[in-house]
N, C-alpha and C positions, 0 to 999 in steps of 0.2 A: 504494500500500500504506500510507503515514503514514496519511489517515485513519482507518484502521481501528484506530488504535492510540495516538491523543489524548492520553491521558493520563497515557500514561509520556514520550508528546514534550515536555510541556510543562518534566521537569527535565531533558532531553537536551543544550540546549545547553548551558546551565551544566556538565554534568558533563563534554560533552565539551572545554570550556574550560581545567577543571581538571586532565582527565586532561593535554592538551595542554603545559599548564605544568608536568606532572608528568612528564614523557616530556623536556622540555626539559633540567631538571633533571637527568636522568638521564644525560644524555648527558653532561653535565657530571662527575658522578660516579655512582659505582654504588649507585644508589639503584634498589631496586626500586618500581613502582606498581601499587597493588593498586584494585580496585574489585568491588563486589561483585554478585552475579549483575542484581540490578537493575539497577545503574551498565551493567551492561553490556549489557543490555538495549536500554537507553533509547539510549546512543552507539553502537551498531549500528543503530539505527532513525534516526536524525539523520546516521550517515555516507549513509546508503542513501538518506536524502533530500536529502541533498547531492550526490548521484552519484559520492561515493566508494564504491562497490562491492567493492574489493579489500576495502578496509577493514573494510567489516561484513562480511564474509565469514571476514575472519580473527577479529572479536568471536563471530562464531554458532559458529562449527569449535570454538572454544574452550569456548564454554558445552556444547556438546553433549558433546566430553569429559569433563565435569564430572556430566552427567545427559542420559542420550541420548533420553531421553524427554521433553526441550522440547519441547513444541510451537512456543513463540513462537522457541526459535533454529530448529528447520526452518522453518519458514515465511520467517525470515529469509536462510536457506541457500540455498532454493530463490528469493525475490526479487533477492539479489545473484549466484546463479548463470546464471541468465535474463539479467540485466542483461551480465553476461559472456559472455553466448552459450554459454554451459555447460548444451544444454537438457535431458542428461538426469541432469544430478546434479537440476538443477531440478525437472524431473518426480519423481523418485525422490523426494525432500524433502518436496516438496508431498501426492505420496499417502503416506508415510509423515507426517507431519504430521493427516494425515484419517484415519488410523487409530488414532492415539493421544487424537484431541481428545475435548472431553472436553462439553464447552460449545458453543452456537450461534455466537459469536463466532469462536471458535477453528474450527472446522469452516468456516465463512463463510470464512473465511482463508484457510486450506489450500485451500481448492475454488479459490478465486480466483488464486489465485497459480498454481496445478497450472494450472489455463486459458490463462492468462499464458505459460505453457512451452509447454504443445502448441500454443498459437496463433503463436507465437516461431515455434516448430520445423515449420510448416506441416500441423500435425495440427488442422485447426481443428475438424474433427467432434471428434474427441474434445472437442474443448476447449470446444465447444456442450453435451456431455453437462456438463462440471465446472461449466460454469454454471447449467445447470438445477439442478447439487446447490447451487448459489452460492443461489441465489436461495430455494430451498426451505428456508433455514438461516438467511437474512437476517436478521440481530439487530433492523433499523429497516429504516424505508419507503425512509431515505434510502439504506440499503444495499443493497435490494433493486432499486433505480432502477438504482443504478451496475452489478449485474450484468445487468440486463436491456438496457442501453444495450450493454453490452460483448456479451452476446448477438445483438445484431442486428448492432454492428460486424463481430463474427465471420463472422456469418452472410454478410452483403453480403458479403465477400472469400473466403467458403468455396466453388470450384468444386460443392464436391457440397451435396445437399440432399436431406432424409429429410422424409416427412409420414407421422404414422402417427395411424390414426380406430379404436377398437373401439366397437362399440355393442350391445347389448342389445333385443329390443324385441318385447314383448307382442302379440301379433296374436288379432283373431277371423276372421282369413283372410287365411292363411299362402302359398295356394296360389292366389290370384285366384282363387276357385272361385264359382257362380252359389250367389243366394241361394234360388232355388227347388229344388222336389223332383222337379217335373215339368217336360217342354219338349215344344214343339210343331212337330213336325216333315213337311216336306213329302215325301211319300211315293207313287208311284205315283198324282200328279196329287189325293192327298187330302190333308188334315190326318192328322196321327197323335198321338196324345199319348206321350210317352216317359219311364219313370219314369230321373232320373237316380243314376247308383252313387254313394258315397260319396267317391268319390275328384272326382269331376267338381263335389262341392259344396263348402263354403267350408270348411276346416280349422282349425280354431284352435291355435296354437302359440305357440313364443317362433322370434322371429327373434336368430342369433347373427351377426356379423358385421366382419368387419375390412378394411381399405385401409394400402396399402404404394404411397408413389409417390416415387420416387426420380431427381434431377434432377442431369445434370453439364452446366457451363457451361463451354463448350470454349472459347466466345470472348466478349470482352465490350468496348465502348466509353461514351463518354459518352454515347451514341444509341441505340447498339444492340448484343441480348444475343441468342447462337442456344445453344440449351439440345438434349441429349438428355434422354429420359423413358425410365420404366420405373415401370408400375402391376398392380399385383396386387389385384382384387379378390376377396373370398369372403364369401358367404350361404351358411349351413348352418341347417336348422331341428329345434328336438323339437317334438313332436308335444305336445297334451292326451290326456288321458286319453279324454274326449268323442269328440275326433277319430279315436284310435286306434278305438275302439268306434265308427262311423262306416262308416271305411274300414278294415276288416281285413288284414293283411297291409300294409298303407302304413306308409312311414318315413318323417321327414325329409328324407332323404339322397335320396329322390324329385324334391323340389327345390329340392336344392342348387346354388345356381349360382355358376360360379370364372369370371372374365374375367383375361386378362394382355394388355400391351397395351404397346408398343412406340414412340415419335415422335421428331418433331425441330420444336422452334418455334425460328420466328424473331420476335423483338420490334423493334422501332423505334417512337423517338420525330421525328420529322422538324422540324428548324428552322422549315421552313413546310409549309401545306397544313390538312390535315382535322384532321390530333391524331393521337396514338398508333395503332397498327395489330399484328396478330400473323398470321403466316401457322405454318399447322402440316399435317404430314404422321405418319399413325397407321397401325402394323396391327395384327392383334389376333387373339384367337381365346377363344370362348368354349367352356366345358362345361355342361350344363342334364343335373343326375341323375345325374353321377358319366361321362357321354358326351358325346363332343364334339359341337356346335351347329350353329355356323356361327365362319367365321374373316369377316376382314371388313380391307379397304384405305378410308380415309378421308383425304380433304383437306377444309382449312377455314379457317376467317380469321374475324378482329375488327377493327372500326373503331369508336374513338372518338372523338365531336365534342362540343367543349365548347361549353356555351349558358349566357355567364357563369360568374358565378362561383360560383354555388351548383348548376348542372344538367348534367347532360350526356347525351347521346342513347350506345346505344351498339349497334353491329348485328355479328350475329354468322352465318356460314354455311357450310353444310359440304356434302360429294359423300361419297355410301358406298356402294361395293361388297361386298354380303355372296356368301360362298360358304357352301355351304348342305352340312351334312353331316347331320342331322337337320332338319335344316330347308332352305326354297326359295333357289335364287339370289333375291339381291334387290339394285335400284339407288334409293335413300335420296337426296331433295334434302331440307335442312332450311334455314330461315331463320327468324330470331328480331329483336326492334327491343325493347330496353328503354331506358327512359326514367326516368332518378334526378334525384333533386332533395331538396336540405337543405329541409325544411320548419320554420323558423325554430328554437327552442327544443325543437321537439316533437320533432323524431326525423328520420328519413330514409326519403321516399315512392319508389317504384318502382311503374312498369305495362310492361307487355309486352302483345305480342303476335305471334304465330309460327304457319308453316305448315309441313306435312311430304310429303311425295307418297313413296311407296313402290309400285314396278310390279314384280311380279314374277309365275310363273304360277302360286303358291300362291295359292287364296282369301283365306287368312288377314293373309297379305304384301304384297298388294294393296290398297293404300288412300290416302286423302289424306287430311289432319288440318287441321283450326283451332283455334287454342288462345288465351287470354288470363290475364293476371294480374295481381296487385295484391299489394305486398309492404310494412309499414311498419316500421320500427325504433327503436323507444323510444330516443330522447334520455338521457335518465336512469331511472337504473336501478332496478326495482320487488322490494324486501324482498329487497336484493342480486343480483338478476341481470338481466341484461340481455336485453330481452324485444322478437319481433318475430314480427311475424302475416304469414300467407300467404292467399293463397285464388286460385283458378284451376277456369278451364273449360275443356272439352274437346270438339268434335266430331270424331269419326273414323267417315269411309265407306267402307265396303268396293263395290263394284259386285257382286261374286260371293260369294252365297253357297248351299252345297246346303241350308241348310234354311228359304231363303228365294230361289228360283232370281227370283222375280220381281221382288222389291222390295232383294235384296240385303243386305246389313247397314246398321244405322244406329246407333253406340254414342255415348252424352250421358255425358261425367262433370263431377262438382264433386268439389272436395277444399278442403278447411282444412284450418290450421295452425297451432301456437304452439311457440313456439322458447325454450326460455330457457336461455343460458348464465350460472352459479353464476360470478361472479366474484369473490366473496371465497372462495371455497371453491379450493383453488389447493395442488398438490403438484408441483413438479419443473416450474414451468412451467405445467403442464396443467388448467384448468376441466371440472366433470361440467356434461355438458348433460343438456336434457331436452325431447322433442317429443313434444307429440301431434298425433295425425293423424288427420284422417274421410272418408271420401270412399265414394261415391256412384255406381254407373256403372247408367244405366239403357238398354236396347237392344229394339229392336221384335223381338229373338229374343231369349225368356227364361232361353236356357241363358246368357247373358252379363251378366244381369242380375246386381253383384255390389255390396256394400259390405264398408265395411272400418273397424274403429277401432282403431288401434294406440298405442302407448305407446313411446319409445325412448329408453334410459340410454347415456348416452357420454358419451366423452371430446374434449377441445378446448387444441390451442394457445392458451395465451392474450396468445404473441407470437411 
C-alpha cells in the first residue's frame, strides 16, 4: 500500500520522529500533542509501513472521527485491519472507501486494499472482481502492472475459476443454409429438379451469443492439477428483414442452439518422459430450436512434446458417444496433430492436421473427415491490436446419401480468418475483439452447397 501514497511518505518519518519525542515528553508531564490531519496522515502510513498496525489503526479510527468521509483514513482502516486479520472491518473500509472516492487514485486504493481483504479472508473470486475495478482505475502503467500481477497471484490460489465470452456477429447465413434455389434430386431411378423453400436457403441475421465455463480445482500439486468443469453454451439469432421475407413464419429461435456440459480433467507435468499431458472425461446435452438434440459421453487426452526451445508438437484425441433424441445415435473418433513454432520477431506459426470418422445409421451422421490448417500471430501489434490469421480445409464423406444413392455425399470447405484483439482499448480487464470470417463449402449435391461471411464483436480476457 506505501507506494500508492509517495508523497505524503516522504514527511512521514520526520513527523513521526517528532511526534515520538513529543509522546516522550508527555509522559514526563502533561503535555498534550497535537498534529494535524496531514501529520497524521503521513505517521499512519509510515506506522503501517513499519508493520506497526495497531498503531495506524488507532491514527485512521481517529481521523475518521474527525471526518468520516476520508477516504485516505478508510483505506488506511481497512490496510491495518487486514494486517490484523480483522477481515471484515477491512472489507467494510475498503468498499466504503470506493464509495466515497472521488479521484482515480483514490478509487485505485480502495479496490486494492478491498482485494487485499477478500483475498486474506479466502474470498479470492471476489477479490478477482476488486481487481478488475483495480486495474480499470489505475492512475499509471506502473499501477496497473501491480494489480494485474496481484490478479493472477489471486487467480493461481483461487480453487474456482469463471470465463465469460459475449459476442455479436453479422451473418449472411445464419442457418448453414444452401446457396442455391434449386437441387437435384434422385427420384424413382431419375433426376428431379426440386425448387428449395426459404427456410432450406441461407438466412441472413445477426448471431447473439454467450459462454459460461466455470472450473473448481479440488486438488493440486507441483505436477499435477485435477479440475471439475461446468460450461454453458448459447446461440440465439434475429433474423433480416430479407430473411424474414424469405422464409415466412421463420424465427431465430428456429436455430437457436444451448449446449451444457459437465467434466473432470486431469493435468500433469511429468519429471520425465514426452512433456505435459491432460486426460478429460465430458457429458453433455445439447438443445437445437428450443428441443433437445442429442446428449453425448466423451473421453479425450492431450500430449505435448517439446522440439527445442522455440516449437513444440502437440496431439490431441477424443471417443464420443452421442445419444440421439432428435437426432441418430452416433460413435465420434476425433484426432488432431498441431505443430507451433516462435517464428523469430514475426509472430507465432501453427499447422494442423486432423481426422474424424462418425458411424452411425443416420445418412447425415455417417461420415469421415480430413481437415488441415495454418494459423499465424503477429509478433507486434498493428494500429493497437493484436492480429492473427487463420485458414483451413475440409473434406467430409458421407457413403449414404438419398439424393445421391450412388455416389453418396462428397462436401469440400475453405474458410479464412482474421482475429484482432483491441489491446489498448481495455475496461475491467477485458479487450473488444473483432473476427471476420468466409468460408466456402462446395458439395457434388447442390442442396449443401453453402457460403458464409460473417463479422463478430466480442469481448476478451486480457489476462
Amino acid at each position: 500500500m506505501v507506494s500508492l501514497f509517495t508523497a505524503t511518505r516522504r514527511l512521514a518519518a520526520a513527523i513521526v520522529l517528532t511526534a515520538a519525542a513529543a509522546c516522550q515528553s508527555a509522559s514526563a508531564a502533561d503535555t498534550r500533542v497535537e498534529l494535524s490531519p496531514a501529520e497524521m496522515h503521513a505517521a499512519a502510513y509510515q506506522l503501517l509501513a513499519t508493520g506497526r498496525s495497531k498503531g495506524a489503526l488507532t491514527l485512521a479510527r481517529a481521523l475518521l472521527r474527525r471526518d468520516p468521509r476520508d477516504v485516505g483514513a478508510l483505506v488506511l482502516v481497512a490496510a491495518a485491519a487486514r494486517n490484523l486479520g480483522d477481515y471484515d472491518t477491512a472489507r467494510d473500509a475498503g468498499q466504503a472507501a470506493w464509495r466515497l472516492a472521488e479521484t482515480d487514485p483514490q478509487r485505485y486504493a480502495a479496490a486494492l486494499v478491498t482485494a487485499q481483504a477478500l483475498s486474506s479472508d479466502d474470498r479470492r473470486t471476489m477479490a478477482q472482481l476488486w481487481l478488475r475495478r483495480a486495474v480499470d482505475v489505475a492512475p499509471s502503467e506502473v499501477a496497473r502492472g501491480r494489480a494485474v500481477r496481484d490478479f493472477r497471484y489471486v487467480r493461481a490460489r483461487n480453487p474456482w475459476s469463471m470465463q465469460l465470452s459475449f459476442n455479436i456477429a453479422p451473418s449472411n447465413n445464419i442457418n448453414n443454409g444452401s446457396l442455391r434455389e434449386t437441387t437435384t434430386l434422385f427420384v424413382l431411378g431419375a433426376d428431379r429438379e426440386l425448387i428449395l423453400d426459404g427456410k432450406a436457403r441461407a438466412l441472413s441475421g445477426t448471431e447473439y451469443s454467450g459462454t459460461a465455463a466455470i472450473r473448481y480445482r479440488f486438488d493440486e500439486s507441483e505436477r499435477h492439477a485435477q479440475d471439475l468443469l461446468f460450461q454453458v453454451d448459447h446461440r440465439s439469432y434475429v433474423l433480416s428483414s430479407d430473411a424474414k421475407a424469405q422464409a415466412p413464419g421463420t424465427t431465430g429461435s428456429d436455430f437457436a442452439f444451448t449446449q451444457v456440459a459437465a467434466g473432470y480433467v486431469y493435468r500433469a507435468t511429468p519429471e520425465t518422459g514426452l512433456g505435459p499431458y491432460s486426460l478429460n472425461a465430458t457429458v453433455g446435452q445439447n438443445w437445437y430450436g428450443g428441443d433437445a438434440y442429442f446428449s453425448y459421453l466423451r473421453i479425450g487426452g492431450e500430449q505435448k512434446i517439446k522440439l527445442g526451445r522455440k516449437a513444440h508438437l502437440s496431439f490431441y484425441g477424443s471417443a464420443e458417444r452421442q445419444f440421439g433424441e432428435r437426432a441418430s445415435d452416433a460413435d465420434v473418433l476425433r484426432g488432431d496433430v498441431v505443430w507451433t513454432r516462435m517464428a523469430g520477431a514475426a509472430g507465432v506459426l501453427s499447422l494442423s492436421v486432423g481426422a474424424t470418422g462418425s458411424e452411425s445409421v443416420s445418412e447425415t451422421s455417417d461420415y469421415s473427415e480430413l481437415r488441415a490448417g495454418a494459423g499465424f500471430t503477429l509478433a507486434k501489434p498493428v494500429m493497437g491490436a493484436r492480429v492473427s490469421f487463420g485458414l483451413e480445409w475440409r473434406n467430409r464423406e458421407f457413403p449414404r446419401s438419398s439424393l445421391d444413392p450412388l455416389n453418396g455425399r462428397d462436401d469440400r470447405e475453405v474458410s479464412a480468418s482474421v482475429d484482432l484483439v483491441f489491446t489498448e482499448i481495455e475496461r475491467y480487464g477485458f479487450n473488444p475483439t473483432l473476427s471476420v470470417l468466409a468460408r466456402r463449402t462446395e458439395s457434388n449435391i447442390g442442396l449443401y452447397d453453402s457460403e458464409e461471411l460473417g463479422v463478430r464483436f466480442g469481448i476478451r480476457s486480457a489476462f
